[in-house]
C-alpha positions as a Markdown table, in Angstrom:
| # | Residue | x | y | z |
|---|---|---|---|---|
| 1 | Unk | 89.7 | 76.6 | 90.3 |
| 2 | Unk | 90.6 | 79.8 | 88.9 |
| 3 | Unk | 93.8 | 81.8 | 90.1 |
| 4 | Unk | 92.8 | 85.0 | 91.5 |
| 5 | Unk | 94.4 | 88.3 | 90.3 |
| 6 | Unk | 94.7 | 91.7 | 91.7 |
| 7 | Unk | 96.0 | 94.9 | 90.4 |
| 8 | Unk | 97.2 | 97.9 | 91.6 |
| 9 | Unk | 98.9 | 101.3 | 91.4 |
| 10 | Unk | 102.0 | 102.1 | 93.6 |
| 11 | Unk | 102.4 | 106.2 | 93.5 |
| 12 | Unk | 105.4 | 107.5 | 93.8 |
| 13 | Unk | 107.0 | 110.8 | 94.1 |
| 14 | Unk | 110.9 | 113.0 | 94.9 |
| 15 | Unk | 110.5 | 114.1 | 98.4 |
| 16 | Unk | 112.2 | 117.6 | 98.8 |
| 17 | Unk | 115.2 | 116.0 | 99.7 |
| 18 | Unk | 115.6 | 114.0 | 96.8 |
| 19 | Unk | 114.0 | 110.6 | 98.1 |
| 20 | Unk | 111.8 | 108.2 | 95.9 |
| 21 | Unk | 108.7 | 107.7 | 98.1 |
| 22 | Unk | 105.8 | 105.6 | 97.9 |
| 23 | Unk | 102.5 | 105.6 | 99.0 |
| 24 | Unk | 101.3 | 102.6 | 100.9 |
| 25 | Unk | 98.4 | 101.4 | 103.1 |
| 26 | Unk | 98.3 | 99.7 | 106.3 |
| 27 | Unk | 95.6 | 96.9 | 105.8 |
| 28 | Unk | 92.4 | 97.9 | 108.1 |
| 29 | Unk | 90.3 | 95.0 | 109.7 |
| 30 | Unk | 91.4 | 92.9 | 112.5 |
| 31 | Unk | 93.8 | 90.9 | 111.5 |
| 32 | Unk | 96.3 | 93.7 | 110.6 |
| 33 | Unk | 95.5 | 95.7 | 114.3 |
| 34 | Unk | 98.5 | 96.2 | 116.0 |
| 35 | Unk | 101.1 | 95.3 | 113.1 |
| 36 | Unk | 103.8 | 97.6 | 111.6 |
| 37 | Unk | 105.8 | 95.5 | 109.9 |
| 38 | Unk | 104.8 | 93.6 | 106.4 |
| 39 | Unk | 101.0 | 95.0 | 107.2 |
| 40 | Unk | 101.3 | 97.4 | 104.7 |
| 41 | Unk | 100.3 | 97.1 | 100.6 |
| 42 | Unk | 100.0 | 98.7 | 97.4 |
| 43 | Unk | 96.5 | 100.0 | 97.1 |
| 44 | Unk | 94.6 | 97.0 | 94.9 |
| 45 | Unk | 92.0 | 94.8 | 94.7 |
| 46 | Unk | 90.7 | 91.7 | 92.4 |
| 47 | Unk | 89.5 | 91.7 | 89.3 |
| 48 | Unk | 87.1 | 89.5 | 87.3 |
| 49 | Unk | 88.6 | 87.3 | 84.0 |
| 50 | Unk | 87.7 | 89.8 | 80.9 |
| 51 | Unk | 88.6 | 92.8 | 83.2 |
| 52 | Unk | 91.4 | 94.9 | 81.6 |
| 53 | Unk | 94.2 | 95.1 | 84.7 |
| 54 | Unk | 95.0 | 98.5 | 84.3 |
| 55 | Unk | 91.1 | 99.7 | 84.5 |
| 56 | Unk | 90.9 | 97.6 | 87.8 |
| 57 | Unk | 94.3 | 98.7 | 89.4 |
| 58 | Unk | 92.5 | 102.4 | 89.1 |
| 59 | Unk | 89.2 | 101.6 | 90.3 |
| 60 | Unk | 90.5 | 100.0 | 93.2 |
| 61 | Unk | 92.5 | 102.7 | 93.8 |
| 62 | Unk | 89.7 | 105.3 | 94.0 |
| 63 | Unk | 87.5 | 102.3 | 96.0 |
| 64 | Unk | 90.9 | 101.7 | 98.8 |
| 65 | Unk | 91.6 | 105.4 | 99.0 |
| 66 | Unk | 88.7 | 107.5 | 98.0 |
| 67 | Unk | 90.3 | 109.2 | 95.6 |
| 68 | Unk | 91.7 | 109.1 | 92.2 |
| 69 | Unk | 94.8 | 107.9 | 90.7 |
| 70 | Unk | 96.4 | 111.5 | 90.4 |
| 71 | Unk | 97.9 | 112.0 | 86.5 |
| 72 | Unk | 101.2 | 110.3 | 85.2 |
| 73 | Unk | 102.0 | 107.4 | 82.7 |
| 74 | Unk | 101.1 | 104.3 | 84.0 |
| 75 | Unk | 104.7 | 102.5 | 84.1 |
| 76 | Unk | 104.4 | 98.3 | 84.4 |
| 77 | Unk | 106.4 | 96.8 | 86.9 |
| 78 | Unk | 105.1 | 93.5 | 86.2 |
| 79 | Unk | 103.1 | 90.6 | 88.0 |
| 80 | Unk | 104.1 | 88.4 | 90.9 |
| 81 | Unk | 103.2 | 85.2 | 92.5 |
| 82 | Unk | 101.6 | 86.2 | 96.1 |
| 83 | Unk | 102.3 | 83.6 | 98.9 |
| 84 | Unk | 98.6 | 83.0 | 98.9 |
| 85 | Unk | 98.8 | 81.6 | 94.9 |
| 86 | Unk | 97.2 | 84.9 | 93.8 |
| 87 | Unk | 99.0 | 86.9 | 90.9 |
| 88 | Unk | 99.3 | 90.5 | 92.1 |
| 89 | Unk | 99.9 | 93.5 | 88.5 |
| 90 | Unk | 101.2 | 96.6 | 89.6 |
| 91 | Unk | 101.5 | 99.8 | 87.8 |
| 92 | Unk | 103.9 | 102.3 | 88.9 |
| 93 | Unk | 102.5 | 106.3 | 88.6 |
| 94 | Unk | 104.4 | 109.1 | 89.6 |
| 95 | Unk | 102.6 | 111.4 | 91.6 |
| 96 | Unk | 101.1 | 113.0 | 94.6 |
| 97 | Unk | 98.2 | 113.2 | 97.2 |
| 98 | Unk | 97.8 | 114.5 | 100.9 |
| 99 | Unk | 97.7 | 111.2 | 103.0 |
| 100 | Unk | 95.3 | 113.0 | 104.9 |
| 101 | Unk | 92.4 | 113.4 | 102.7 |
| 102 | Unk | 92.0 | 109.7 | 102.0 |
| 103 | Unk | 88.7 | 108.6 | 103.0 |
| 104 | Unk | 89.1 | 104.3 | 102.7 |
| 105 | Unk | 86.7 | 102.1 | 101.4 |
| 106 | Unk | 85.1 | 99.5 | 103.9 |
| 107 | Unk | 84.5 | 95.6 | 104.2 |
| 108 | Unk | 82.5 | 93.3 | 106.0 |
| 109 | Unk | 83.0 | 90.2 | 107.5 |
| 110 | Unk | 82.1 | 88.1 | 110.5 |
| 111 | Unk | 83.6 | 89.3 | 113.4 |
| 112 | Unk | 84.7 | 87.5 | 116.2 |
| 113 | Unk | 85.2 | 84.5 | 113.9 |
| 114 | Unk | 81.7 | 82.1 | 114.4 |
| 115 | Unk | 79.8 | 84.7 | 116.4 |
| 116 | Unk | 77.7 | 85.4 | 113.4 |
| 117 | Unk | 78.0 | 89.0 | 113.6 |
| 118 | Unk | 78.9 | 91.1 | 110.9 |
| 119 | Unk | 80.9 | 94.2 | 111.2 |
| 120 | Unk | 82.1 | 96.6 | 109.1 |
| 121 | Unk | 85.9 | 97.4 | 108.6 |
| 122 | Unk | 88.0 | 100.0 | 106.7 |
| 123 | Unk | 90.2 | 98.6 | 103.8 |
| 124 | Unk | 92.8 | 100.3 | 104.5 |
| 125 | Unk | 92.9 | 102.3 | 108.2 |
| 126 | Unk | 95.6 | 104.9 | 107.1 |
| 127 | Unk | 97.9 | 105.9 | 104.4 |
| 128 | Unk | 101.9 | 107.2 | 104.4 |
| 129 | Unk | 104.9 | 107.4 | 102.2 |
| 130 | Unk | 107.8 | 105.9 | 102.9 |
| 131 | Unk | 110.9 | 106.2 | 101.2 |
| 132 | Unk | 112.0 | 102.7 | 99.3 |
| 133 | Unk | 113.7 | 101.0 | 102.0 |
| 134 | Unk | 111.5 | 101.3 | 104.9 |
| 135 | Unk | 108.7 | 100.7 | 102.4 |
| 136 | Unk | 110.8 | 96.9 | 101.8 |
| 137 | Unk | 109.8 | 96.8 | 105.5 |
| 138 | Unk | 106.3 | 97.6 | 105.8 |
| 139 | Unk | 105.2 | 96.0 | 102.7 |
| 140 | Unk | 103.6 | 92.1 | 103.0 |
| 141 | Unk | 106.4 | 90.1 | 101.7 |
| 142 | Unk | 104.9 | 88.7 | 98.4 |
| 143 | Unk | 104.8 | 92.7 | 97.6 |
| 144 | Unk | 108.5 | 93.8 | 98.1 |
| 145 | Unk | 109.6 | 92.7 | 94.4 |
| 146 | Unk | 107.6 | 95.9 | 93.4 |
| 147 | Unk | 109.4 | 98.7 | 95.3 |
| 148 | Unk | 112.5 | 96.7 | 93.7 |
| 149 | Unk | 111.3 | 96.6 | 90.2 |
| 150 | Unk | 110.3 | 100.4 | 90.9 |
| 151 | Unk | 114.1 | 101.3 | 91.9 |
| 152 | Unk | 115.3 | 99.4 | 88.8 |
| 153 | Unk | 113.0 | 101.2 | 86.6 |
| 154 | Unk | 113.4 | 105.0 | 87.9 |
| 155 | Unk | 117.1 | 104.0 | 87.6 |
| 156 | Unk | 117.3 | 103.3 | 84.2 |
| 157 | Unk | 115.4 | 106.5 | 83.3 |
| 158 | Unk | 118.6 | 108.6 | 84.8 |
């Protein structure tokens, strides 16, 4: 069986105080309800063997958030093993967007589990930056390496 992949963008930006941020979403549907803590992610999705990553990270950023990837240089910050066995590619982008205009993309799945009715679900219920150490917090666990590998890279650039 094939591994699956994702690929993503993580937006950053300098607060007004000085602060790296990044933009995060807290994972919509069900199983996320409720939950603070490590229910957050880059915006990403899959993508299909032949796809180029970087072409899927921004489509699935415009299908997560409903809008585009704002301009900046695409800046790699590698791959990583997700606890699941999928390999996650993020891109880092520095840039900016109101929180408030995204407008998610939805899912469907069956819902309550074996009732055989399908419902609808937002992939991502809200978005908000955080600066890099509460984003270590929020982030699902197999994603932390990124805000890490983000860190390392702004601070080389100084």
């Amino acid at each position: 069986m094939a591994v699956k992949r994702s690929a993503g963008i993580l937006l950053h930006r300098t607060s007004p105080g000085g602060e790296t941020e990044v933009l995060l979403g807290h994972m919509g549907g069900p199983f996320w309800e409720g939950q603070d803590e490590a229910a957050w992610s880059v915006p990403k999705g899959e993508y299909e063997p032949g796809e180029e990553p970087l072409a899927a990270a921004r489509r699935e950023f415009l299908e997560e958030l409903g809008l585009p990837v704002p301009d900046g240089e695409p800046v790699p910050l590698g791959e990583a093993r997700q606890p699941s066995g999928k390999i996650v590619t993020i891109w880092a982008v520095e840039g900016d967007l109101d929180p408030a205009l995204v407008v998610p993309g939805t899912f469907t799945m069956e819902w309550p589990r074996g009732s055989g009715r399908l419902q609808e679900f937002p992939e991502i219920d809200r978005a908000e930056w955080f600066g890099l150490d509460e984003a270590r917090e929020k982030l699902v666990k197999g994603q932390r390496v990124f805000i890490d590998r983000l860190a390392e890279t702004l601070a080389a650039r100084r």
